[in-house]
C-alpha positions as CSV (number, residue, x, y, z in Angstrom):
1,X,0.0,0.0,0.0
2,X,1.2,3.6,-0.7
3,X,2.8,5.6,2.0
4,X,-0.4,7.9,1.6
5,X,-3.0,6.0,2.0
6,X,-1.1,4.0,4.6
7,X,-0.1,7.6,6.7
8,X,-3.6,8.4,6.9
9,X,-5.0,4.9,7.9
10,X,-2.9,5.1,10.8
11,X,-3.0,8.2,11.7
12,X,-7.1,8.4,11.5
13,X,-6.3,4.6,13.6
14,X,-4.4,6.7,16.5
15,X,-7.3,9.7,16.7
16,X,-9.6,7.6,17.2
17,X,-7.7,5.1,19.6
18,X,-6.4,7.8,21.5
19,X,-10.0,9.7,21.7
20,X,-10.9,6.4,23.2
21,X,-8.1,6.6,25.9
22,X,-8.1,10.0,26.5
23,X,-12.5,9.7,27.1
24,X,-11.6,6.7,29.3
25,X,-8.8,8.5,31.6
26,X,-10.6,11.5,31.8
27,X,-13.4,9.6,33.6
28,X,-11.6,7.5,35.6
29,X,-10.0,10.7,37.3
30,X,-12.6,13.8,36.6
31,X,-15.0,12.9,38.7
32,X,-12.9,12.9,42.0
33,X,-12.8,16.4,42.2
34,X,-16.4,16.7,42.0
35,X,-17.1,14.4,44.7
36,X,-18.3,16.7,47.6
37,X,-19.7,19.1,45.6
38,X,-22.2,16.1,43.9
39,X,-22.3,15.0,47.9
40,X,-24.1,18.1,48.8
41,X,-25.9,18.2,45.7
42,X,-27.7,14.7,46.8
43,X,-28.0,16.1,50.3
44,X,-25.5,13.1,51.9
45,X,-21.5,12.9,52.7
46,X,-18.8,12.7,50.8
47,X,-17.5,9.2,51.8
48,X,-21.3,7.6,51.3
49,X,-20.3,8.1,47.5
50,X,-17.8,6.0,47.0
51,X,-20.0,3.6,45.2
52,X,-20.2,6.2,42.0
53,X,-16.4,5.2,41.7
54,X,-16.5,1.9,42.4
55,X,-19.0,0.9,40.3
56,X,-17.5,2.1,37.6
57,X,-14.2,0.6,38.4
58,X,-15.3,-2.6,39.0
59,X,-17.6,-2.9,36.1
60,X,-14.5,-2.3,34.1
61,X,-13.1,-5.6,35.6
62,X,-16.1,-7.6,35.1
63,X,-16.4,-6.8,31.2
64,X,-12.8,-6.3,30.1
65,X,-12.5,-10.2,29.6
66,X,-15.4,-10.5,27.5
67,X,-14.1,-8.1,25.0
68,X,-11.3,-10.3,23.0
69,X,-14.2,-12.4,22.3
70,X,-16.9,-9.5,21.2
71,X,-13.8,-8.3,18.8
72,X,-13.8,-12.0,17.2
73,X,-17.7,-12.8,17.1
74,X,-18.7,-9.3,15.9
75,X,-15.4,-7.2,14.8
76,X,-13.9,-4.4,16.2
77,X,-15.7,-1.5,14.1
78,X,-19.1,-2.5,15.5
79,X,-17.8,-3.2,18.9
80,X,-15.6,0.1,19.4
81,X,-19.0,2.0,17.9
82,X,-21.2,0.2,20.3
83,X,-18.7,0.9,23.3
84,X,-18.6,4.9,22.1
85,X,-22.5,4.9,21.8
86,X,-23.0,3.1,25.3
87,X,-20.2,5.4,27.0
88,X,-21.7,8.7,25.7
89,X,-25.5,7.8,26.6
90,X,-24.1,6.7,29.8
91,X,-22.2,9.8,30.3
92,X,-25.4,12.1,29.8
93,X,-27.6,9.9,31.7
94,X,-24.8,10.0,34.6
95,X,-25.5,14.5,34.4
96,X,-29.4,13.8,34.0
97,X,-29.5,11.8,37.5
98,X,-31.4,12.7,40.1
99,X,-30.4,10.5,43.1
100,X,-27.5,8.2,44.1
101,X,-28.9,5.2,43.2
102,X,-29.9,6.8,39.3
103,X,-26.0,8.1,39.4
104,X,-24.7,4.7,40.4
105,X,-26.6,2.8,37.9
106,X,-25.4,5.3,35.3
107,X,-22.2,4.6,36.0
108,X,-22.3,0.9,36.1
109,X,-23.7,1.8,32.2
110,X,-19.9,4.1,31.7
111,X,-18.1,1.1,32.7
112,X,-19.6,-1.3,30.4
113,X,-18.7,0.8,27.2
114,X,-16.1,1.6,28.9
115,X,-14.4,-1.5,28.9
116,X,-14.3,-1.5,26.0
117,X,-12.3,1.5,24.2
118,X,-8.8,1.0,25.4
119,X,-8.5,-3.2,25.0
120,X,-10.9,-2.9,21.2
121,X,-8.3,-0.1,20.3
122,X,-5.0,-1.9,21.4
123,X,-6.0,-5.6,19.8
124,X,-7.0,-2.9,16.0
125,X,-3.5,-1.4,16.4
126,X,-1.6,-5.0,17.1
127,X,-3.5,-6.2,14.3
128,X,-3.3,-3.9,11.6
129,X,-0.5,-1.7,12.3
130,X,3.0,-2.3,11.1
131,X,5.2,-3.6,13.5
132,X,8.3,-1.4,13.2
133,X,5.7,1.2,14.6
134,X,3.8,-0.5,16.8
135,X,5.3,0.5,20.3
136,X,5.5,4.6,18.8
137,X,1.8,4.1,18.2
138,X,1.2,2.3,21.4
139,X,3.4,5.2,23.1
140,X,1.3,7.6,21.3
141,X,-1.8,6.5,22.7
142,X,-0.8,5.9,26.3
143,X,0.6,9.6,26.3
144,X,-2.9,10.6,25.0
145,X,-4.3,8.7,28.2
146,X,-2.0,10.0,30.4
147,X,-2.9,13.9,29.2
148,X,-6.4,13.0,29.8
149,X,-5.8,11.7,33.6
150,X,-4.0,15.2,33.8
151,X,-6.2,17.4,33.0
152,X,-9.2,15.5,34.6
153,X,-8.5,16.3,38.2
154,X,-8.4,19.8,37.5
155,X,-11.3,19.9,35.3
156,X,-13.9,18.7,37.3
157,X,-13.0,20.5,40.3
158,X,-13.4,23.8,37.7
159,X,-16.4,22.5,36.0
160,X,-18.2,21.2,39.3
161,X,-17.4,24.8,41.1
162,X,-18.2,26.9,38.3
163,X,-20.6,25.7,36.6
164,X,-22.2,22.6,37.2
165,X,-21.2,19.1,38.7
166,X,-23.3,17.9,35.7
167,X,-21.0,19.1,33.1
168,X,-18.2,16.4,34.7
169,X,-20.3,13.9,32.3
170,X,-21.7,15.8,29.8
171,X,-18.5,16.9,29.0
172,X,-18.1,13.3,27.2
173,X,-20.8,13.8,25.0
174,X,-19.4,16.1,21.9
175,X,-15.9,14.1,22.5
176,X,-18.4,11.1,21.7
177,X,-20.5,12.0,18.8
178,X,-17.0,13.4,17.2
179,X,-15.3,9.8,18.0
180,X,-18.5,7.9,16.8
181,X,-18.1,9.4,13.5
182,X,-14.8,8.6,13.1
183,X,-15.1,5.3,14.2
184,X,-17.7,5.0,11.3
185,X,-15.4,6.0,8.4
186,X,-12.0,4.9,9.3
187,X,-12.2,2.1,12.1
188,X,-10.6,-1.0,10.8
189,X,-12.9,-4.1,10.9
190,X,-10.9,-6.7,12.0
191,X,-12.7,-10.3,13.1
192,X,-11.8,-14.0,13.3
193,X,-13.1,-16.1,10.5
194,X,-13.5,-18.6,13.0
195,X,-14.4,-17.6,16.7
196,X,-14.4,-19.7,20.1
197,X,-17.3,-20.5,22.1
198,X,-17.7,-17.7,24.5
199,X,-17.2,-19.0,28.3
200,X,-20.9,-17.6,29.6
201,X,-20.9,-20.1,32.4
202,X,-17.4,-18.4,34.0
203,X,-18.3,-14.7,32.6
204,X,-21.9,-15.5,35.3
205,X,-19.3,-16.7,38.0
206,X,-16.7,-14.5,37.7
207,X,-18.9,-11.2,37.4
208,X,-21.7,-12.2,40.1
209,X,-18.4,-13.2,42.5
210,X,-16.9,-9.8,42.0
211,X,-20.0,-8.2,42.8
212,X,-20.5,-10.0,46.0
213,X,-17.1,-9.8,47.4
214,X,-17.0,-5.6,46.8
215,X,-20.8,-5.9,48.5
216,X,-19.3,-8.0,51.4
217,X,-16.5,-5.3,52.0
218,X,-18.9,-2.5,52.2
219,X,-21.0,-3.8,54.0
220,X,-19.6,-5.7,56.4
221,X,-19.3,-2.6,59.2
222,X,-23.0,-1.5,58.5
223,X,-24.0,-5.2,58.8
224,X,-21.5,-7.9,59.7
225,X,-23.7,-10.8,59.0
226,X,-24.5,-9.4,55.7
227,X,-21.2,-9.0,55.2
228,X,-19.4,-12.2,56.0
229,X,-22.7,-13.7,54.4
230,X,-21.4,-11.7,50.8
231,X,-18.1,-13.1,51.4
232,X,-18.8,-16.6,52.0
233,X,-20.8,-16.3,48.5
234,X,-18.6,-15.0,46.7
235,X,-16.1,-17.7,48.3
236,X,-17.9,-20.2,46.9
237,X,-18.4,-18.7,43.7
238,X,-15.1,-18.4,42.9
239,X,-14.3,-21.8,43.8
240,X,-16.6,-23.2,41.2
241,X,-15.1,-21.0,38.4
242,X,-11.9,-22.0,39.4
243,X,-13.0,-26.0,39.1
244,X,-15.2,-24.8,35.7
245,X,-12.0,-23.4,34.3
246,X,-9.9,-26.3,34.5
247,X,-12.3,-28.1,31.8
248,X,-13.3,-25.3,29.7
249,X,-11.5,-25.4,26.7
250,X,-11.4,-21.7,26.2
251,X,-11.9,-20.1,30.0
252,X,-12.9,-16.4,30.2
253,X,-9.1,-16.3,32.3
254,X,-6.8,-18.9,31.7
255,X,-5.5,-19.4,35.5
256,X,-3.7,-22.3,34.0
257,X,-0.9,-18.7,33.4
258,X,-0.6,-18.5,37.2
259,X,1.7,-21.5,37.6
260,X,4.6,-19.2,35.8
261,X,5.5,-17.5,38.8
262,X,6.1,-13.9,37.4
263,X,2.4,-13.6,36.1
264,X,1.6,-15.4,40.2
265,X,4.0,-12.2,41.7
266,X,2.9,-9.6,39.1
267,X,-0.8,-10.0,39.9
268,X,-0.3,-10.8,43.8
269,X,2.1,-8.0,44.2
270,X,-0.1,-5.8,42.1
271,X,-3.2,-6.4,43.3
272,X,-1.9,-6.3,46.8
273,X,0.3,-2.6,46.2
274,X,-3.0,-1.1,44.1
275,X,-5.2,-2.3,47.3
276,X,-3.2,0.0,49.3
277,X,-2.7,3.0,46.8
278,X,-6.1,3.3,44.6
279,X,-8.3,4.5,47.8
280,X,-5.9,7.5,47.6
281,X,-7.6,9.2,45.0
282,X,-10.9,9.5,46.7
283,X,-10.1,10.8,50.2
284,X,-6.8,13.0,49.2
285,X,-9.9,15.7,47.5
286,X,-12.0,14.8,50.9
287,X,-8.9,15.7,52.9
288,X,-8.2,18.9,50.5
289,X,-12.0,20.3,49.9
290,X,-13.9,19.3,53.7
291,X,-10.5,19.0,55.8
292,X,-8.5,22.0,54.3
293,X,-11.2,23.8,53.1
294,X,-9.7,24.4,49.9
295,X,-12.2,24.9,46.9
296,X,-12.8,22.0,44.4
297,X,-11.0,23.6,41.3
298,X,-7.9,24.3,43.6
299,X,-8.3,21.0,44.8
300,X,-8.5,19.3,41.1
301,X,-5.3,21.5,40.6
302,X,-3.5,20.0,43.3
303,X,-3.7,16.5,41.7
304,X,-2.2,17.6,38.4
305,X,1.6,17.5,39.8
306,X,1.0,13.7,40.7
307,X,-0.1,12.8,37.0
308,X,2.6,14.8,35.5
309,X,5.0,12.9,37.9
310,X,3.8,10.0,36.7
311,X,4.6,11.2,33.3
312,X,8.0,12.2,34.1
313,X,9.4,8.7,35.9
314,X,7.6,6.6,32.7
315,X,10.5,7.8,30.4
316,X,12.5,6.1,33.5
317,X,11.8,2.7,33.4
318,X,13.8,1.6,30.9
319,X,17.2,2.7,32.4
320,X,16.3,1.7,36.0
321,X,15.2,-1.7,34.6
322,X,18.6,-2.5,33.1
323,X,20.3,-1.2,35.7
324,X,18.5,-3.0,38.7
325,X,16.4,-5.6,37.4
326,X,12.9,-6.0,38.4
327,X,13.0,-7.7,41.8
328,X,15.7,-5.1,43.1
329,X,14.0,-2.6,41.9
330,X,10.6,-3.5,43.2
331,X,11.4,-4.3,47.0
332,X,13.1,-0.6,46.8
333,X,10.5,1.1,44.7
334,X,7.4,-0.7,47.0
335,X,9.0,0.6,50.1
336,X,9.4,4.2,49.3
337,X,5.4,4.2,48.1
338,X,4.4,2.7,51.3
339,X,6.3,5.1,53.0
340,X,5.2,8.2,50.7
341,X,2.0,6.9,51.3
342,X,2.1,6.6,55.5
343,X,3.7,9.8,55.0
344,X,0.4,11.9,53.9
345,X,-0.4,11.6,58.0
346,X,2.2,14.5,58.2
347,X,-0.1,16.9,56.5
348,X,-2.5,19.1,57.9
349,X,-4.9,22.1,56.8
350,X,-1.7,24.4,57.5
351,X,0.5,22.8,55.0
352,X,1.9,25.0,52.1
353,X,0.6,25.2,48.8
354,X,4.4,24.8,47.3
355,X,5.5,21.6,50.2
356,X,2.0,19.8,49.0
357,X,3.1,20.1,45.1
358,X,6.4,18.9,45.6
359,X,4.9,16.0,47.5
360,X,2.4,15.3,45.0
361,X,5.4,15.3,42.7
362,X,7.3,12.7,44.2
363,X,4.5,11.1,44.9
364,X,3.4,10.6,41.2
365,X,7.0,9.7,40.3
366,X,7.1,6.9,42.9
367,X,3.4,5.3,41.9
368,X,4.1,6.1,37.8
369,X,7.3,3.9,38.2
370,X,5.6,0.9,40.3
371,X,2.3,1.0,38.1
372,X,4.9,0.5,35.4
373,X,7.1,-2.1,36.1
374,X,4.3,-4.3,38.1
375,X,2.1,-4.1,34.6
376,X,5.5,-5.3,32.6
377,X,6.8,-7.8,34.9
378,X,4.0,-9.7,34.3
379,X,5.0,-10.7,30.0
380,X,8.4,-11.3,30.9
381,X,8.3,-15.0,30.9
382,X,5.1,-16.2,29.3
383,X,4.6,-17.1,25.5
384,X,3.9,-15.4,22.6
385,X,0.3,-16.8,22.2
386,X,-0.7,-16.3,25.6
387,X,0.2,-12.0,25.7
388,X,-3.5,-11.2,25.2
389,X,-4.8,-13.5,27.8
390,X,-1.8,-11.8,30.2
391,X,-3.1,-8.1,29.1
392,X,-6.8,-9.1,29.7
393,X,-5.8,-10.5,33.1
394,X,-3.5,-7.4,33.8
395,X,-6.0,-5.0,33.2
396,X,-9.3,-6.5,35.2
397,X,-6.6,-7.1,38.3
398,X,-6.3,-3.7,37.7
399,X,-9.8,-2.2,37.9
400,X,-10.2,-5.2,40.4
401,X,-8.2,-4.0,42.7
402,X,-9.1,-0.2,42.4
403,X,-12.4,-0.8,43.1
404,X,-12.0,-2.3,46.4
405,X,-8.8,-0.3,47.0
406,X,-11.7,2.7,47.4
407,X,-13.5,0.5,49.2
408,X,-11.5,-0.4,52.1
409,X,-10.1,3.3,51.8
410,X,-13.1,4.5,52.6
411,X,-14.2,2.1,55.5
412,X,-11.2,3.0,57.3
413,X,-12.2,6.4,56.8
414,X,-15.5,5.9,58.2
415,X,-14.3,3.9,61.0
416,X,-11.8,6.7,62.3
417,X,-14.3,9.4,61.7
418,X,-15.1,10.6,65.1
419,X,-17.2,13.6,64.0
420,X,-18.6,15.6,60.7
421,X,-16.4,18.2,61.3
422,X,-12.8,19.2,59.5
423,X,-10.6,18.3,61.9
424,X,-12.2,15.2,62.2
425,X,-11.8,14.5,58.7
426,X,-8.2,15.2,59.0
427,X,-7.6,13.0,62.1
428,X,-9.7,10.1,59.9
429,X,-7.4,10.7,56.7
430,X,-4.4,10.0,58.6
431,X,-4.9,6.8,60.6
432,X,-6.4,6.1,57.2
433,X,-3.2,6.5,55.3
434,X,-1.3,4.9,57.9
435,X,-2.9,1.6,57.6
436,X,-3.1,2.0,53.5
437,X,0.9,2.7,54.2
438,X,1.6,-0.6,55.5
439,X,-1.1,-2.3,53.4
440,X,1.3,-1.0,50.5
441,X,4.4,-2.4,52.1
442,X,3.1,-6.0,52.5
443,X,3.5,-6.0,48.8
444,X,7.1,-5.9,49.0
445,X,7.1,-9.1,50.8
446,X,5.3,-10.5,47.6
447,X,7.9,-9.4,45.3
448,X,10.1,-10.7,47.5
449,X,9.6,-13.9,45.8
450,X,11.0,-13.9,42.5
451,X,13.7,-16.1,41.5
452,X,17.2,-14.5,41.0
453,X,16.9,-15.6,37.4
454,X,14.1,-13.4,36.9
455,X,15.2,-10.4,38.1
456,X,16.3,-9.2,34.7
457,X,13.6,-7.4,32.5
């Protein structure tokens, strides 16, 4: 094919890819800011929302396995369309609501086209995109992504005290109609001739098990017979899929990958490190906008310096990888989150504008490099054939654990709450950080156990 036609297949490819990302990461972090301000909107307390994030999140893990399959069966133009059209309607249903439990289920809606966009968009470019420019590509769009979480913070703090917590979703909704269209004039169809049987049985276990176990753990202070009830469920749930899976022949998650002991370490340790770091997000803008008293927009502004340090330590990886190896480099890195993390209890409604950025900062450098290097440890000694399986299993470990990550974030926060006042959201957010601290540590201990031989990326 001409260089033309071929310049302007990929580059219409990367748009619309990127759009995808940039829609996703701008919703996964946008709304954060917002969160007090659509707390008083509904008449209730910040921390009694948490289930507007988790849903989400966790409704990400839940349907990011079924769409390798969806891609095969039906091909990835209608699929991608039908995630953009779900997304957007989702997104303006989410501004239309007019109660928790209409904003929840309008969310659970986001995160099933969401699911979608970033895996649909990665498994087009693998598949139709030259390999000698595969990685810029993929670089491309993960920068896109990155931007997107950037800027959201900051936007929906501005949007929410300015104008309207509303516009944090409709905001999705031109970016949507302009990726639809693209998606219907250059999306590249790409399907199997011949597709497997779709594992319904395990997608019912897996899902409904999920869905109990983050039901359990929010739950189980309000009612702890409910709770432990939710978890014994879910127990057993899982303990079927587990025996279904070792006689499907094409299981919605191979577990047959955990018996390499990288992909075992790489999902332990990251489930186990995310547990301790995702909750973060939520109560650092409770701290900033009901402890601090600090406005949402400068609160959403505050969280920019963490994204951009993510940004920054990415382009680090590689040297610090070569240089240390992965278990060196882990059992170092771990500790010095956990300990950035503990160390949030030092802050208090006095602390400098300039002291929090720089903290933000490291922070972000610290969490960029660990996300990182625990999402690429996991490839390093598996097959070719099974990498798709590994990145569908990497990314629902990692909405998996970011779901209840808010979770037990916020029970801890409710549990040290003595009072609805701002210095007793302060006292809360720092026994709360404490115990997420040493949550985040334990990880090390995980990573702990990798062989010598792989410590080498």
């Amino acid at each position: 094919m001409p260089e033309g036609p071929e310049s302007e297949r990929r580059f219409w490819l990367l748009l619309l890819v990127s759009t995808g990302a940039f829609m996703q990461a701008v919703d996964a972090t946008i709304v954060n800011a917002a969160i007090p301000i659509i707390a008083s909107a509904f008449s209730t307390v910040p921390l009694e929302l948490h289930p507007v994030l988790t849903a989400y999140v966790l409704t990400l893990a839940v349907c990011i396995p079924a769409t390798p399959w969806l891609c095969e069966r039906y091909g990835t133009k209608r699929i991608f369309g039908g995630a953009i059209v779900v997304f957007t309607a989702a997104s303006l249903l989410c501004g239309l609501a007019t109660s928790v439990s209409q904003l929840v289920a309008a969310r659970v809606l986001q995160g099933i086209g969401g699911a979608a966009l970033l895996p649909v968009g990665r498994y087009v470019m693998v598949r139709s995109i030259d390999p000698k420019r595969l990685i810029a590509s993929i670089s491309t769009v993960a920068t896109v992504g990155l931007v997107g979480a950037t800027i959201g913070p900051f936007a929906g703090g501005f949007l929410a005290q300015y104008i309207s917590w509303r516009m944090v979703f409709f905001i999705n909704v031109p970016i949507g109609i302009f990726a639809l269209i693209v998606n219907n004039r250059h999306m590249i169809d790409v399907r199997a001739v011949a597709w497997k049987r779709f594992d319904t049985l395990g997608f019912a276990l897996y899902g409904a098990g999920s869905v109990l176990l983050l039901d359990s753990s929010e739950t189980v202070v309000a009612s702890r017979w409910q709770g432990v009830t939710g978890l014994a469920g879910a127990i057993v749930l899982f303990a079927i899929y587990i025996a279904w899976s070792r006689h499907c022949r094409h299981p919605l998650v191979d577990l047959a990958l955990f018996r390499v002991r990288s992909v075992a370490v790489a999902m332990a340790g990251n489930l186990l490190a995310r547990l301790g770091i995702s909750g973060l997000f939520l109560i650092q803008v409770i701290f900033l906008q009901v402890g601090c008293a600090w406005s949402p927009a400068e609160a959403g502004l505050m969280l920019v310096p963490q994204a951009i340090g993510s940004i920054v330590a990415k382009r680090l990886v590689d040297r610090l990888l070569v240089r240390y190896g992965y278990k060196p480099f882990l059992l170092v890195n771990t500790t010095l989150v956990a300990l950035s993390v503990g160390g949030f209890a030092a802050l208090s409604p006095s602390t400098g504008a300039l002291v929090l950025t720089v903290y933000m900062f490291l922070y972000g450098c610290l969490t960029g490099l660990q996300y990182t290097v625990m999402n690429t440890l996991i490839y390093t000694d598996i097959r070719e054939h099974d990498i798709a399986m590994a990145s569908s299993m990497a990314s629902t470990m990692q909405y998996f654990s970011m779901s209840f990550g808010i979770a037990i974030a916020t029970l801890l926060m409710n549990a040290f709450l003595l009072d609805e006042t701002p210095l007793g959201y302060v006292h809360a957010f720092r026994e709360t950080v404490v115990i997420l601290g040493i949550v985040t540590f334990l990880a090390g201990g995980i990573f702990a156990t990798l062989p010598n031989r792989a410590a080498q990326p």
